[in-house]
PyMOL Python script that loads the backbone (N, CA, C, O; Angstrom):
from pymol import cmd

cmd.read_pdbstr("""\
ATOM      1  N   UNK A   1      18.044  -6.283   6.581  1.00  0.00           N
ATOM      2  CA  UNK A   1      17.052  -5.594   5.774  1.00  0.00           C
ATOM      3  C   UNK A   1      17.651  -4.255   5.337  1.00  0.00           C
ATOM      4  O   UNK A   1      17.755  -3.333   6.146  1.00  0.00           O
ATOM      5  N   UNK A   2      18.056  -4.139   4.032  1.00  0.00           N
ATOM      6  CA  UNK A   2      17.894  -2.806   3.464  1.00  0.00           C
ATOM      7  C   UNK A   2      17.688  -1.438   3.845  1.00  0.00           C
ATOM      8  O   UNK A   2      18.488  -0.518   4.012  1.00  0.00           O
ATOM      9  N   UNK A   3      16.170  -1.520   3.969  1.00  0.00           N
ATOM     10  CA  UNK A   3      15.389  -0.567   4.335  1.00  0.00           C
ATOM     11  C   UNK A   3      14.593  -0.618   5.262  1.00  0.00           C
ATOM     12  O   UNK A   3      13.372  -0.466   5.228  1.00  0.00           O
ATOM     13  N   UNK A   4      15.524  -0.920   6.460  1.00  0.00           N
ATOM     14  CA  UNK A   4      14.195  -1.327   7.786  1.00  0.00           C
ATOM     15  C   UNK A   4      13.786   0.248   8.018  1.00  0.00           C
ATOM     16  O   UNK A   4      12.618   0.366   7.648  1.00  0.00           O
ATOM     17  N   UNK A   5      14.192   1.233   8.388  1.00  0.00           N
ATOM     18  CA  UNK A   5      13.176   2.373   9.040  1.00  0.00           C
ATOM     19  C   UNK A   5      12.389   2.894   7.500  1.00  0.00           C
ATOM     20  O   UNK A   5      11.395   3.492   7.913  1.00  0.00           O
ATOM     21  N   UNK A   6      12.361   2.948   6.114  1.00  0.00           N
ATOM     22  CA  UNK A   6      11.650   2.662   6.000  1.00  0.00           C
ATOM     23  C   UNK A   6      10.053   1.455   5.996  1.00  0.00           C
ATOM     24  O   UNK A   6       8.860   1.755   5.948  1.00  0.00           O
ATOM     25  N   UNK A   7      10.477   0.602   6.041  1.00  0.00           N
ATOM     26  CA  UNK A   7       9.316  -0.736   6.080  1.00  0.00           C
ATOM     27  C   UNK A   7       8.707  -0.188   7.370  1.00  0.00           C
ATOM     28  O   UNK A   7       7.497   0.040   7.377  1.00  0.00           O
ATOM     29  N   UNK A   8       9.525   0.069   8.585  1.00  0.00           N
ATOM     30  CA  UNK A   8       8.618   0.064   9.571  1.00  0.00           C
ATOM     31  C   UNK A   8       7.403   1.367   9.926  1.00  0.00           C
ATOM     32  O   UNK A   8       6.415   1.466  10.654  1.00  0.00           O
ATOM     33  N   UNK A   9       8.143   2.258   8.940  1.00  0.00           N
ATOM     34  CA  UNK A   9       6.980   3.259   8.803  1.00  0.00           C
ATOM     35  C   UNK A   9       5.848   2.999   7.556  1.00  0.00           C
ATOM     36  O   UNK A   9       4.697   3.394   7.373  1.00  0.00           O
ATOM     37  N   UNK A  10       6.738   2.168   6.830  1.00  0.00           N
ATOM     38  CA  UNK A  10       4.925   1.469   6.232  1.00  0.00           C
ATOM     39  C   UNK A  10       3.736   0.893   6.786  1.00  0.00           C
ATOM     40  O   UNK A  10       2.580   1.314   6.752  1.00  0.00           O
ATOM     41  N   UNK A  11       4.384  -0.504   7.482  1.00  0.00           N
ATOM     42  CA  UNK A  11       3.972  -1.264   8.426  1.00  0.00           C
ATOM     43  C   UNK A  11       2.972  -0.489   9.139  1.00  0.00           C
ATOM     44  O   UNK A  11       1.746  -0.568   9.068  1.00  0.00           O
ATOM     45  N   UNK A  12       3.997   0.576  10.114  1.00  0.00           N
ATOM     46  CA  UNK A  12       2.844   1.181  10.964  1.00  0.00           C
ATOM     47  C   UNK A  12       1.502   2.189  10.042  1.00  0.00           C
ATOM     48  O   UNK A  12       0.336   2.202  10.438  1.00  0.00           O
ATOM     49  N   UNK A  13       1.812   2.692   9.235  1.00  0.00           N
ATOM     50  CA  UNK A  13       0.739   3.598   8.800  1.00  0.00           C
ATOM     51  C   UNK A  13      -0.298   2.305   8.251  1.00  0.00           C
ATOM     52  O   UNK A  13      -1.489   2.525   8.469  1.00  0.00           O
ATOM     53  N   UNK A  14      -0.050   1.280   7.719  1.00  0.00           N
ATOM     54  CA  UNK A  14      -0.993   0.130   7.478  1.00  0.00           C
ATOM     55  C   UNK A  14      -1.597  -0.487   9.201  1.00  0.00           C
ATOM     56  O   UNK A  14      -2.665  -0.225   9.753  1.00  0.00           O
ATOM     57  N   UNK A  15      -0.970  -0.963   9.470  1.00  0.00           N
ATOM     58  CA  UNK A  15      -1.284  -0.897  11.225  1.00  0.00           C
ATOM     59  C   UNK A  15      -2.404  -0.291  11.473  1.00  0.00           C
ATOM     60  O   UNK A  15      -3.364  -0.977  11.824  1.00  0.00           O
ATOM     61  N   UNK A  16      -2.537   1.162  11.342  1.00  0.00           N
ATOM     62  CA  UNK A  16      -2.945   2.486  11.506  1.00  0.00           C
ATOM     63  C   UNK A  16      -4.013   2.421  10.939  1.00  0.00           C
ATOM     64  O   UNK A  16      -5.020   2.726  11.577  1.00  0.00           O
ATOM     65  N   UNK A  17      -4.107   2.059   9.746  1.00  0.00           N
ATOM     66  CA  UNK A  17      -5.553   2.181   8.885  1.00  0.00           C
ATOM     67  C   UNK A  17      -6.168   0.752   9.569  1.00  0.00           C
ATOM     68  O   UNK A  17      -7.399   0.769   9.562  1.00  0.00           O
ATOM     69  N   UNK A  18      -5.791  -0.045   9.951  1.00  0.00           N
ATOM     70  CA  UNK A  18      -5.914  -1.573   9.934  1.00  0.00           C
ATOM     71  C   UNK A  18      -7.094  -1.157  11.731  1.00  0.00           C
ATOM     72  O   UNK A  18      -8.244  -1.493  12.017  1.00  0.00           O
ATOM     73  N   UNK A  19      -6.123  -0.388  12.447  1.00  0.00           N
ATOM     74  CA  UNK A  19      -6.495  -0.341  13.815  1.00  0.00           C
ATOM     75  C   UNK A  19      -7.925   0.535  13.613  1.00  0.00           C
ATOM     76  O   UNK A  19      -8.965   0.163  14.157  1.00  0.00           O
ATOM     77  N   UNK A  20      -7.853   1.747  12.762  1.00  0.00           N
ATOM     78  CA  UNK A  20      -8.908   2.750  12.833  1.00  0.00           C
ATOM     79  C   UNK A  20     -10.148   1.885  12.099  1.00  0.00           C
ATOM     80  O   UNK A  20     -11.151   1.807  12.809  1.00  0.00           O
ATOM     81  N   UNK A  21     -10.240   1.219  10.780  1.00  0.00           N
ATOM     82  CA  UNK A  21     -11.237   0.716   9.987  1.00  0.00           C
ATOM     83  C   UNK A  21     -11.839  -0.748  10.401  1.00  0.00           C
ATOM     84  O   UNK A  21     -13.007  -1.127  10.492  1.00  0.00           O
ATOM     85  N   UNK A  22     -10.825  -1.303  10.578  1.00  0.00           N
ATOM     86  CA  UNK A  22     -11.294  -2.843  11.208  1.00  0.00           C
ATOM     87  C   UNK A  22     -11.285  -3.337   9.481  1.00  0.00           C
ATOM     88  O   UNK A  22     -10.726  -2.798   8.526  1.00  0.00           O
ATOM     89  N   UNK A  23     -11.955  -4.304   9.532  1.00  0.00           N
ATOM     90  CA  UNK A  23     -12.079  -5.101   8.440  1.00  0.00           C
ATOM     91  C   UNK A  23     -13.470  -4.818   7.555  1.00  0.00           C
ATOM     92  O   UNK A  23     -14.152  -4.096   8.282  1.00  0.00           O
ATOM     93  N   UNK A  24     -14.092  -5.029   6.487  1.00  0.00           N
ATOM     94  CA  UNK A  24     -14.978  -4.879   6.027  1.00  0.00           C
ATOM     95  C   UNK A  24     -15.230  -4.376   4.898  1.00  0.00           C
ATOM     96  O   UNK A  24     -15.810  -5.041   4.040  1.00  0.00           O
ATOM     97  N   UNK A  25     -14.852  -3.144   4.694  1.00  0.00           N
ATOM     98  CA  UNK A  25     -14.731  -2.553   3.860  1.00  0.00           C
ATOM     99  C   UNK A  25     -14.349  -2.466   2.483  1.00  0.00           C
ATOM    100  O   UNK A  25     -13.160  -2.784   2.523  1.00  0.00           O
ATOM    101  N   UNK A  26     -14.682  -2.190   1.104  1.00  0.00           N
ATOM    102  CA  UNK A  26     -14.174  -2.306   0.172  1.00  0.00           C
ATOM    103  C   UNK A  26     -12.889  -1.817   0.239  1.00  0.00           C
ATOM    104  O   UNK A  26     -12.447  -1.083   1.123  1.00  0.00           O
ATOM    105  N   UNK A  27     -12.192  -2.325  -0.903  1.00  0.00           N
ATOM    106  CA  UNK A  27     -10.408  -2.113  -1.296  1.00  0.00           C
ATOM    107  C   UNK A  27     -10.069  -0.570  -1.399  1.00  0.00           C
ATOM    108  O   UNK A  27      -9.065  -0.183  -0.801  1.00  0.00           O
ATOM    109  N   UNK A  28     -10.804   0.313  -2.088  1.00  0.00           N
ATOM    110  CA  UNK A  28     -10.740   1.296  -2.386  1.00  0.00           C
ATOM    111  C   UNK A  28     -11.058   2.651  -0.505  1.00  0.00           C
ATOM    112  O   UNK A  28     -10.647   3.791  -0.285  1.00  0.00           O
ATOM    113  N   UNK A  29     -11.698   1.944   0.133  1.00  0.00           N
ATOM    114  CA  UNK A  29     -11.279   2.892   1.209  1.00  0.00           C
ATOM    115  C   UNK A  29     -10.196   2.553   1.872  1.00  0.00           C
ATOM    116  O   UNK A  29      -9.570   3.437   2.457  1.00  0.00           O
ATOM    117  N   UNK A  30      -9.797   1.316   1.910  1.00  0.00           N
ATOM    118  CA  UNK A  30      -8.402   1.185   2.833  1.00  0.00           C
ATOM    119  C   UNK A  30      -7.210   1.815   1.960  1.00  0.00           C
ATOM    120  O   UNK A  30      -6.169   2.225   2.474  1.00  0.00           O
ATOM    121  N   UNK A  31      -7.472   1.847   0.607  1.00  0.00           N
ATOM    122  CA  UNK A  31      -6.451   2.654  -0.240  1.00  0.00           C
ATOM    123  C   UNK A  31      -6.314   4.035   0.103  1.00  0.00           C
ATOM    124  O   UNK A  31      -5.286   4.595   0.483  1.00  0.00           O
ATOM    125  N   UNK A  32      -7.810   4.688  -0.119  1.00  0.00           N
ATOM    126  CA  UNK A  32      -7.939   5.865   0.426  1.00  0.00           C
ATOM    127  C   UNK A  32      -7.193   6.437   1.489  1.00  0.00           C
ATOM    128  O   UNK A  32      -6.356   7.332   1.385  1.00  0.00           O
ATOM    129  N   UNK A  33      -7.676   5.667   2.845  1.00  0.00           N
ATOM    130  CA  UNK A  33      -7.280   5.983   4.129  1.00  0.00           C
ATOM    131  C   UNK A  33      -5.382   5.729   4.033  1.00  0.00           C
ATOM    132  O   UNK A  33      -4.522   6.539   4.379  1.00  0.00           O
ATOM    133  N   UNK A  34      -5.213   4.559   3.541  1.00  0.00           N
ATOM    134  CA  UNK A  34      -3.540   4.291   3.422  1.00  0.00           C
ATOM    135  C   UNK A  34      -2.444   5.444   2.865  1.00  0.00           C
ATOM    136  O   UNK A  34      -1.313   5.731   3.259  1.00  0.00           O
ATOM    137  N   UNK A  35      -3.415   6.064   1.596  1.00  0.00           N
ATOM    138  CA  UNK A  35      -2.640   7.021   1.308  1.00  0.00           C
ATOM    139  C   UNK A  35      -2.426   8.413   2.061  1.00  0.00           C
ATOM    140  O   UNK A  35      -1.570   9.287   1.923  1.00  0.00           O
ATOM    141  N   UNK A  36      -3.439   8.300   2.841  1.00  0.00           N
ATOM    142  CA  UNK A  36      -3.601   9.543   3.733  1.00  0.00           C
ATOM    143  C   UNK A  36      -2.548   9.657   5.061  1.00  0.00           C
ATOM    144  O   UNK A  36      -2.140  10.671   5.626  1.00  0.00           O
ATOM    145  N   UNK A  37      -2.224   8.023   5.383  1.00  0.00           N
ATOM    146  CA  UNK A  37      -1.338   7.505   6.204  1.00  0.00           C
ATOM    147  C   UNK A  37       0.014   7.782   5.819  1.00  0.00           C
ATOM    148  O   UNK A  37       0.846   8.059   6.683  1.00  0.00           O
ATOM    149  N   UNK A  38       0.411   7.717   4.192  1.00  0.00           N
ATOM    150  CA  UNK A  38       1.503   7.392   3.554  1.00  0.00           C
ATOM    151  C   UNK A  38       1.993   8.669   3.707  1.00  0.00           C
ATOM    152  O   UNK A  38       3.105   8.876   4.192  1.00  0.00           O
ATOM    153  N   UNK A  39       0.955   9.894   3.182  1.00  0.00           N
ATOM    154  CA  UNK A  39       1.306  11.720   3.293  1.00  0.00           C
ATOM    155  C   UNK A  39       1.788  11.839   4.425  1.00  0.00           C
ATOM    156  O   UNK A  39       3.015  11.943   4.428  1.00  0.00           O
ATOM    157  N   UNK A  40       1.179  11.870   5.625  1.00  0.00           N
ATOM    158  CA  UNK A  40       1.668  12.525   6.760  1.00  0.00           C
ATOM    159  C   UNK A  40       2.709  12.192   7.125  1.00  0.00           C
ATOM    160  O   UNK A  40       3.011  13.119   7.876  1.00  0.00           O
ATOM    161  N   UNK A  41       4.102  11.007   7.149  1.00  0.00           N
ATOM    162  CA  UNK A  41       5.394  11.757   7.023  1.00  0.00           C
ATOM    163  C   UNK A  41       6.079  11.530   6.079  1.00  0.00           C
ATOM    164  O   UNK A  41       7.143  10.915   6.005  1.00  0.00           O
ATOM    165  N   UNK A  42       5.246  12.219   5.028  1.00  0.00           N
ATOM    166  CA  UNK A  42       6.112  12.416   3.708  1.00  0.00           C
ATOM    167  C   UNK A  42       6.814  10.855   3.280  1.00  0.00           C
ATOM    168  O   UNK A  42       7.851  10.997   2.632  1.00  0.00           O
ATOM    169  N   UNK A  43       6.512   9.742   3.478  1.00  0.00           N
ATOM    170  CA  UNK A  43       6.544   8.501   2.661  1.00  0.00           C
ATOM    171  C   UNK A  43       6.429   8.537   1.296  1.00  0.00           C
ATOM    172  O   UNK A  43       5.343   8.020   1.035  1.00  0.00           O
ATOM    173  N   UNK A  44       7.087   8.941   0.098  1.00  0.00           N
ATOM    174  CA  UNK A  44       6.533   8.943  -1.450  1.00  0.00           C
ATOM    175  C   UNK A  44       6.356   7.565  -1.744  1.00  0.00           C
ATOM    176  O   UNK A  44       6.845   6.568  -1.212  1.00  0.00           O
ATOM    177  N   UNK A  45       5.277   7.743  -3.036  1.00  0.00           N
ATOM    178  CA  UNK A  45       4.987   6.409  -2.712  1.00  0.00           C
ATOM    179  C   UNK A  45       4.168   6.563  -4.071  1.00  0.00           C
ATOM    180  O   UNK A  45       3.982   7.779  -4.113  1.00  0.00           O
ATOM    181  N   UNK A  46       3.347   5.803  -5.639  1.00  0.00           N
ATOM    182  CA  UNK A  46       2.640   6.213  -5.930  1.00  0.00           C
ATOM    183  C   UNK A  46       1.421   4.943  -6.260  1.00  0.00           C
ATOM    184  O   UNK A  46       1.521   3.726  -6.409  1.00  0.00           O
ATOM    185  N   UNK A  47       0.325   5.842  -6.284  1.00  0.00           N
ATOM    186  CA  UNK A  47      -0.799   5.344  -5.956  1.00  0.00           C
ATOM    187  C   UNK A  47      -1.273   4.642  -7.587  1.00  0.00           C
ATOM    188  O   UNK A  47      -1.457   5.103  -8.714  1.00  0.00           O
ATOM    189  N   UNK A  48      -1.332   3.343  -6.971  1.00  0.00           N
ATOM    190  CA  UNK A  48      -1.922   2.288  -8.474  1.00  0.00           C
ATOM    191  C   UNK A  48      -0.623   2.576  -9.615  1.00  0.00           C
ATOM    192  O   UNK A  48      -0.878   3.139 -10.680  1.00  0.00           O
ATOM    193  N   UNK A  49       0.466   2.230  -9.350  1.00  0.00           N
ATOM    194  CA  UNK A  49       1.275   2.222 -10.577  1.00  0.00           C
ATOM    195  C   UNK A  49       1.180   1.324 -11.338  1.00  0.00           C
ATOM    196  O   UNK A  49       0.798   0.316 -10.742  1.00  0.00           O
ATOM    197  N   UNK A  50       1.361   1.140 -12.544  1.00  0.00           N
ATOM    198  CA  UNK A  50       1.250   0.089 -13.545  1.00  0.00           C
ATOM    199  C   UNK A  50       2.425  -1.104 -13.148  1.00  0.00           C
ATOM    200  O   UNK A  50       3.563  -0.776 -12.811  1.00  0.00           O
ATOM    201  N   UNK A  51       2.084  -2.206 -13.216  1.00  0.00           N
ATOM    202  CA  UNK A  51       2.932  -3.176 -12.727  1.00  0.00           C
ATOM    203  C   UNK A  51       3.026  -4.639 -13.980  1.00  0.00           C
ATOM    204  O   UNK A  51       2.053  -5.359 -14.205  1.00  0.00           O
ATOM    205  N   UNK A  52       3.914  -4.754 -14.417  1.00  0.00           N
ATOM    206  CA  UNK A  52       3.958  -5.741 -15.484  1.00  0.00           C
ATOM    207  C   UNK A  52       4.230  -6.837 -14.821  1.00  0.00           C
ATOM    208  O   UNK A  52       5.215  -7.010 -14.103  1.00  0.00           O
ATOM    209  N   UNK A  53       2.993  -7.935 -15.141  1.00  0.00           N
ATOM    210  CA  UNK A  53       3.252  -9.258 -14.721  1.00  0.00           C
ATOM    211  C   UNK A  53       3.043 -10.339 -15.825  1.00  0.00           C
ATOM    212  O   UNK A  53       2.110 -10.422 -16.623  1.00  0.00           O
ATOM    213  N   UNK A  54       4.273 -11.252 -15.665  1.00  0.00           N
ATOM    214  CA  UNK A  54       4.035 -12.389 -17.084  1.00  0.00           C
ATOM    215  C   UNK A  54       4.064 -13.865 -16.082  1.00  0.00           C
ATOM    216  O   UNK A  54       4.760 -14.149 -15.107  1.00  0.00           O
ATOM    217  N   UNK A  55       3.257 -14.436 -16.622  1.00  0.00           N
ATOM    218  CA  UNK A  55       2.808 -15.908 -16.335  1.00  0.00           C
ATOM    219  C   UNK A  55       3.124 -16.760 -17.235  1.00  0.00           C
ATOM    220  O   UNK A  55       2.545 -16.744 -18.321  1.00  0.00           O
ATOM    221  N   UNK A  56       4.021 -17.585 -16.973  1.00  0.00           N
ATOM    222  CA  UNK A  56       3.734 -18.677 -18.499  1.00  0.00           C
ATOM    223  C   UNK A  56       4.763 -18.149 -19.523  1.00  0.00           C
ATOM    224  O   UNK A  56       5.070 -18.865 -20.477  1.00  0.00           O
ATOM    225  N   UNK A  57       5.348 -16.835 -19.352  1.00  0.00           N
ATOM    226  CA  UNK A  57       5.728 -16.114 -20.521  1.00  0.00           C
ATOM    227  C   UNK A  57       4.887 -15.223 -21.275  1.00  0.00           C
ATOM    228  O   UNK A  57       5.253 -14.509 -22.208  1.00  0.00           O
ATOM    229  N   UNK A  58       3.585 -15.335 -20.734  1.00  0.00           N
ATOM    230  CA  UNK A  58       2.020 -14.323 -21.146  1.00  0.00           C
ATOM    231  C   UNK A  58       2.346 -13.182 -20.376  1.00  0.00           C
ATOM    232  O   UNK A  58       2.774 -13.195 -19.222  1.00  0.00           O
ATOM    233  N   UNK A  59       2.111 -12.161 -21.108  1.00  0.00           N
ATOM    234  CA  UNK A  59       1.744 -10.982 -19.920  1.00  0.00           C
ATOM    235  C   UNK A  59       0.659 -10.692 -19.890  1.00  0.00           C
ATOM    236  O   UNK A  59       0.116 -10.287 -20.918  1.00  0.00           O
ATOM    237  N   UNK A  60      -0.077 -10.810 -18.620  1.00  0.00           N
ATOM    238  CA  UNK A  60      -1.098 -10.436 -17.962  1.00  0.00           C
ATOM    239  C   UNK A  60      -1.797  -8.848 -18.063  1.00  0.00           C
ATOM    240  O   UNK A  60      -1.172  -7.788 -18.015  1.00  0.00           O
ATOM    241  N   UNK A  61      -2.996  -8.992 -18.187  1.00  0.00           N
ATOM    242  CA  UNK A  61      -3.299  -7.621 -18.904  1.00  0.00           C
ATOM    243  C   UNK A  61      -3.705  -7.036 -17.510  1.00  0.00           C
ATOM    244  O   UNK A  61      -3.623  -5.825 -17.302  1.00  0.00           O
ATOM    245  N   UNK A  62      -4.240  -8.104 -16.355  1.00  0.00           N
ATOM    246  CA  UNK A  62      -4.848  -7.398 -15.041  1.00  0.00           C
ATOM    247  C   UNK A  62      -3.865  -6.762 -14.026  1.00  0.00           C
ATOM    248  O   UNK A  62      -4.294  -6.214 -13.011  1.00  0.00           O
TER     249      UNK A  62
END
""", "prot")
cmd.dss("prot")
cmd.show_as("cartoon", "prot")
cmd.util.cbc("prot")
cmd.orient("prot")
């Protein structure tokens, strides 16, 4: 792997939100809480980037 000590500090800050919230919740607080995970050791990272996806040769507008 590439980038194992990064991944594993992803992993854990997801872990982290995963352990504190449990399940339930809409998408938008585990984002919340994740990014709050991502700050504290300085992980850059950015939040909702635009991502181009083509299907078929279509690109997908979602």
């Amino acid at each position: 792997m590439i980038y194992k000590e990064e991944a594993y500090k992803i992993v854990g800050a997801v872990m982290k939100v995963h352990r504190e919230l449990g399940c339930g919740f809409l998408e938008q607080v585990y984002q919340e809480a994740l990014m709050i995970e991502l700050q504290k050791p300085d992980i850059p990272f950015k939040r909702e980037a635009p991502l181009s996806i083509i299907y078929n040769g279509i690109r997908l507008n979602k």
